[in-house]
C-alpha positions as CSV (number, residue, x, y, z in Angstrom):
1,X,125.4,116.3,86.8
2,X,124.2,114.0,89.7
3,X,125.2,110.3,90.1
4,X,124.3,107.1,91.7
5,X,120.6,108.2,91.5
6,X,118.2,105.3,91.8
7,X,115.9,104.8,89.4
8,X,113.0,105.8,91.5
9,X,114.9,109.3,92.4
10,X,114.9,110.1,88.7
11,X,112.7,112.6,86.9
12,X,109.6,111.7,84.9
13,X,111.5,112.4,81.8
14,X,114.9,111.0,82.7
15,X,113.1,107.8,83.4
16,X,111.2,106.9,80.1
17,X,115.0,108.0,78.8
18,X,116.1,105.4,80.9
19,X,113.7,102.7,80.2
20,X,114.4,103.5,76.3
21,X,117.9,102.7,76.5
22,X,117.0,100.0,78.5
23,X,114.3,98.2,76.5
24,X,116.6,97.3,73.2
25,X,119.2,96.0,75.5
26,X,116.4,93.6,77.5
27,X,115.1,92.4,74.5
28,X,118.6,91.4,73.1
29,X,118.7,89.3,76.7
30,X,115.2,87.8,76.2
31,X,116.3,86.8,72.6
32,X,119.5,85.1,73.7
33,X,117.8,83.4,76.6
34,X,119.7,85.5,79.2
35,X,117.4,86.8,81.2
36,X,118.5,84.6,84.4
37,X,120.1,87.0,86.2
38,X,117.3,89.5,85.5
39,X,115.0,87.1,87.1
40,X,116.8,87.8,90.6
41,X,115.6,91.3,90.7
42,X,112.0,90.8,89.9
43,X,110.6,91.1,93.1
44,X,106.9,91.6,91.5
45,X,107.2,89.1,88.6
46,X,106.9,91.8,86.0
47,X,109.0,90.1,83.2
48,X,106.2,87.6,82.3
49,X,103.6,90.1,80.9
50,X,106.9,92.3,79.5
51,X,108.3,89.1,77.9
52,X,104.6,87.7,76.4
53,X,104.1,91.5,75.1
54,X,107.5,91.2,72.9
55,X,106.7,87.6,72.0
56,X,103.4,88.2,70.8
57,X,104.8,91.7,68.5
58,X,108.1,89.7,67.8
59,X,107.0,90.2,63.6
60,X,107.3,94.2,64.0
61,X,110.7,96.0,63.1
62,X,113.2,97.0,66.0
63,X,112.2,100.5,66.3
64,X,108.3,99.8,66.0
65,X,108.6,96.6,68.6
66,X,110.5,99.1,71.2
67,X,108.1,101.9,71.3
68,X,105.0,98.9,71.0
69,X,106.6,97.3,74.5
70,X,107.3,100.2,76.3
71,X,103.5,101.7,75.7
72,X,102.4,98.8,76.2
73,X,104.6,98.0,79.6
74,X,105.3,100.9,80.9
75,X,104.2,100.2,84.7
76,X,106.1,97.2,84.1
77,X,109.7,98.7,83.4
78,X,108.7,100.9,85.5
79,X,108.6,98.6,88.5
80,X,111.5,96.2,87.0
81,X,113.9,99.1,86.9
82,X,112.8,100.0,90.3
83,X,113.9,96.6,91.5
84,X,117.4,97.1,89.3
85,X,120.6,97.7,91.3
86,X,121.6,100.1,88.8
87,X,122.4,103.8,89.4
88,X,121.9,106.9,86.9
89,X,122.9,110.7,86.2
90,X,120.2,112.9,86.5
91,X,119.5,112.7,83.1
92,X,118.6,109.1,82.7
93,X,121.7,107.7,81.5
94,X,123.0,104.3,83.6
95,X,126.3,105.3,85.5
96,X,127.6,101.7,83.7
97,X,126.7,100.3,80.4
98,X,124.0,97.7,80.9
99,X,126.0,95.2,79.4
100,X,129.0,95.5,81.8
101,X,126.5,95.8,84.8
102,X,124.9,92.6,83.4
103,X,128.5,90.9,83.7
104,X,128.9,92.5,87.2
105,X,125.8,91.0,88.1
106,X,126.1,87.9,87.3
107,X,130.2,87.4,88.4
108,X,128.6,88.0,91.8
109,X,126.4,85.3,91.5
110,X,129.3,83.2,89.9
111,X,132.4,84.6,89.7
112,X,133.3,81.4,87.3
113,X,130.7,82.4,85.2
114,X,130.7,83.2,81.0
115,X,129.0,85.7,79.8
């Protein structure tokens, strides 16, 4: 199995795996007001129409409101995972948790940070 794979050098397939795994773990961020860090990478100033998209379906259950976004966004994750320093096996997993590579992120920003 490859590594360090940029999003971009992934499969079709391995992507919309990744952007599934990644879409529960962004809306957790949103819904926490968290999404600071994220904002760094968003060269193309995607995360407005993805974040008006869950905010608007915010009524529909967990599983209903992820598949609702990502149809709804896909060029959107699309481009914001392009943007992501993150790295992936072939298969579309992240080489690190998003979680932990959120509190990477951010302790380069500010390694007296709290997350």
């Amino acid at each position: 199995m490859s590594d360090n794979l940029s999003f971009k050098d992934l499969s079709s397939q391995a992507q919309e795996k990744a952007i599934n795994e990644f879409v529960p773990f962004y809306i957790g961020l949103l819904r926490n007001k968290e999404l600071d860090v994220m904002t760094i990478f968003d060269m193309n100033h995607v995360m407005a129409d993805i974040n008006r998209t869950i905010n608007t379906a915010s009524n529909k259950i967990p599983e209903d409101l992820y598949e609702y976004v990502i149809n709804f966004n896909n060029d959107d994750y699309h481009t914001l995972m392009s943007e992501l320093p993150q790295t992936y096996f072939d298969n579309g997993n992240p080489t690190t948790d998003w979680s932990e590579w959120y509190v990477s992120e951010t302790n380069k920003l500010d390694p007296n940070a709290t997350l």
